[in-house]
C-alpha positions in Angstrom: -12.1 24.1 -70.9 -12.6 20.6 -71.3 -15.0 18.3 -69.4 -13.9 14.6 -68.6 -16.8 11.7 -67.9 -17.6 8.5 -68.1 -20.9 7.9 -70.0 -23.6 5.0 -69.0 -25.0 3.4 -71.4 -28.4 5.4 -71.1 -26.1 8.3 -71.4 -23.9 6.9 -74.1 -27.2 6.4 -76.4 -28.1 10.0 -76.7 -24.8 11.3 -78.1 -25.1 8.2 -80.5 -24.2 10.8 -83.6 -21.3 12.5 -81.4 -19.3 9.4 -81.2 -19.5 8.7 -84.9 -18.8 12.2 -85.8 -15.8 12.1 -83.6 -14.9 8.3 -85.1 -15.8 9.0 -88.9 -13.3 12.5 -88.5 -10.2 10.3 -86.7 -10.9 7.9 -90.1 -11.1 10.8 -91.9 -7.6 11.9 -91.2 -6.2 8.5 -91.5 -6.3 6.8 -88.0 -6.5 3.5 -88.1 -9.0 2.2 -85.1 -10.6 -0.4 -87.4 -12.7 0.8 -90.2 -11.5 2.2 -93.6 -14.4 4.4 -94.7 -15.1 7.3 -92.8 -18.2 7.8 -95.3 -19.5 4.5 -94.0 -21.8 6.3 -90.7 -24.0 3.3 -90.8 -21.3 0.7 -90.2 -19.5 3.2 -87.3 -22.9 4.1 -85.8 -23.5 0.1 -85.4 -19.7 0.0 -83.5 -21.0 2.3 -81.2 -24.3 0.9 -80.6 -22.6 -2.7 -79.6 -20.1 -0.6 -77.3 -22.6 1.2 -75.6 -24.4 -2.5 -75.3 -21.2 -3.5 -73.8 -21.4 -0.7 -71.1 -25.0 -1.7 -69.9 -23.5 -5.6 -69.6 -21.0 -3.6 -67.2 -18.3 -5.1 -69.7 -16.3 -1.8 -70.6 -16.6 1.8 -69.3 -16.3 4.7 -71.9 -14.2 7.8 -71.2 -15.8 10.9 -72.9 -14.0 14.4 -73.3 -16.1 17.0 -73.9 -15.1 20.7 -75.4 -17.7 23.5 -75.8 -20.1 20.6 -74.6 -19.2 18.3 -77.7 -17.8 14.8 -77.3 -14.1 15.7 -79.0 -12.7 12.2 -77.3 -13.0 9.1 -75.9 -11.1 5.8 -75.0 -12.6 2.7 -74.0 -11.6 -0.1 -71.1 -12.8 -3.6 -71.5 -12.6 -6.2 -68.8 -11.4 -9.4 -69.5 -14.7 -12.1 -69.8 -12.7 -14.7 -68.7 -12.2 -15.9 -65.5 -8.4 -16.4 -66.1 -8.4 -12.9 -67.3 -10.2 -10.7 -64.4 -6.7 -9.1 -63.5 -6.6 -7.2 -66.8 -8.5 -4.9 -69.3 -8.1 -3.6 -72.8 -7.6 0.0 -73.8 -9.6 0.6 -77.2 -10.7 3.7 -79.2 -8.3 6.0 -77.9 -9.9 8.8 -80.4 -9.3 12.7 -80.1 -10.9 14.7 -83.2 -8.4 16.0 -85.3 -9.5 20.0 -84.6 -9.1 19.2 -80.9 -5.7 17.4 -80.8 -2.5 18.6 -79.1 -4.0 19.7 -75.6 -3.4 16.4 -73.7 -6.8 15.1 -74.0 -5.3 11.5 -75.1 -3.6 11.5 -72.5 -5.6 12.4 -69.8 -8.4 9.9 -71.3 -5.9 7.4 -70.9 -4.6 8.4 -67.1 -8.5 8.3 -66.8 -8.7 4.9 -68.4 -5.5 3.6 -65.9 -7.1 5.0 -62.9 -10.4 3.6 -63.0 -8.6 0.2 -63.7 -6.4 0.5 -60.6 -10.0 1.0 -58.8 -11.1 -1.9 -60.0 -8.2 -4.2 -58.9 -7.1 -4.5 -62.4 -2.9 -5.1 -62.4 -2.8 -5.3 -66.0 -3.9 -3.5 -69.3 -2.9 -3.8 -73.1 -3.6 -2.5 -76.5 -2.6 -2.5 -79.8 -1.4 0.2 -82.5 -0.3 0.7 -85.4 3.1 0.4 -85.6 5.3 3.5 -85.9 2.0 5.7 -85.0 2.6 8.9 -83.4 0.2 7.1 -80.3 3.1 5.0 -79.7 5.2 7.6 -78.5 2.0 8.8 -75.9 1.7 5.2 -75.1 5.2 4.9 -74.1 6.0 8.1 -72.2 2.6 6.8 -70.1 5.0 4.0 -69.0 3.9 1.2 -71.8 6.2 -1.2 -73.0 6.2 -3.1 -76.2 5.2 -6.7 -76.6 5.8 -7.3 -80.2 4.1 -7.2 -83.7 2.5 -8.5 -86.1 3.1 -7.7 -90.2 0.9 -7.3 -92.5 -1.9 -7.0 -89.6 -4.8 -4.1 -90.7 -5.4 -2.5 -93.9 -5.1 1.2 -93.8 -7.5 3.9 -95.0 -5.1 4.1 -97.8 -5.5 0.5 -98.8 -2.0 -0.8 -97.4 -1.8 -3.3 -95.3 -0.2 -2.4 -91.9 1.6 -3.7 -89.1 -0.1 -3.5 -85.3 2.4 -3.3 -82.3 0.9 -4.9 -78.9 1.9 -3.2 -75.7 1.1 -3.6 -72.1 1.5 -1.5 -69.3 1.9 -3.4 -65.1 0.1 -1.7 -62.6 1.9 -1.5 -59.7 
């Protein structure tokens, strides 16, 4: 069974080392969400310290899936701080740990993710990928479309330096 919630911040700090574990293993297997090393716990705990600042400013909500009562996924939506930009949020760290993939939990994080947006008025949301990253095709049977991209973007955990694809999704 798994166990979808959102975390507060003063919940969020507890299960500090969860998130990393579940981070450093999605680096670990090649994902590529922003860091390169997944050896590097100091530099991924200090992401997730700053995100779970960002949930106590009420400036993003984090999406936790639990299984056997361990985090084994998360996705993050960040409001817009502009004032031009209060219609729309951000999907970030869409993250399932490799030993728990291929059950939906990516997807139901993000129908989580979508949802609470919708609650909050939001009538648009975006991200970005890798291109050609087996998330695109979630992203797209979820009803995204493409935007565009952008060579040469990231570096991979393999040292290459990849392109990032931009999508967006309308809520009606």
């Amino acid at each position: 069974m798994i166990d979808y919630t959102i975390l507060r911040a003063d919940e969020a700090q507890p299960q500090l080392g969860e998130l990393t574990a579940v981070l450093q293993a999605c680096v670990a297997d090649g994902a590529s969400v922003g860091f390169i090393d997944a050896e590097d716990e100091e530099v991924m705990t200090r992401f997730w310290q700053q995100r779970i600042a960002g949930l106590a400013d009420g400036d993003s909500e984090l999406f936790v899936a639990r299984q056997h009562g361990r985090i084994v996924g998360t996705v993050i939506l960040n409001g817009s701080a502009m004032p031009n930009g209060r219609h729309r949020a951000e999907i970030s760290k869409l993250l399932v740990h490799p030993q728990a993939r291929r059950q939906g939990i990516a997807r139901e994080l993000m129908q989580r993710a979508e949802q609470q947006a919708r609650a909050q008025g939001k009538t648009l949301l975006v991200l970005d990928t890798r291109s050609g990253d087996v998330a695109s095709d979630l992203y797209r049977s979820l009803g995204w479309q493409v935007a565009g991209s952008i060579p040469f973007y990231a570096e991979s955990t393999a040292g290459v330096l990849d392109a990032t694809t931009y999508m967006y999704k309308v809520l009606a």
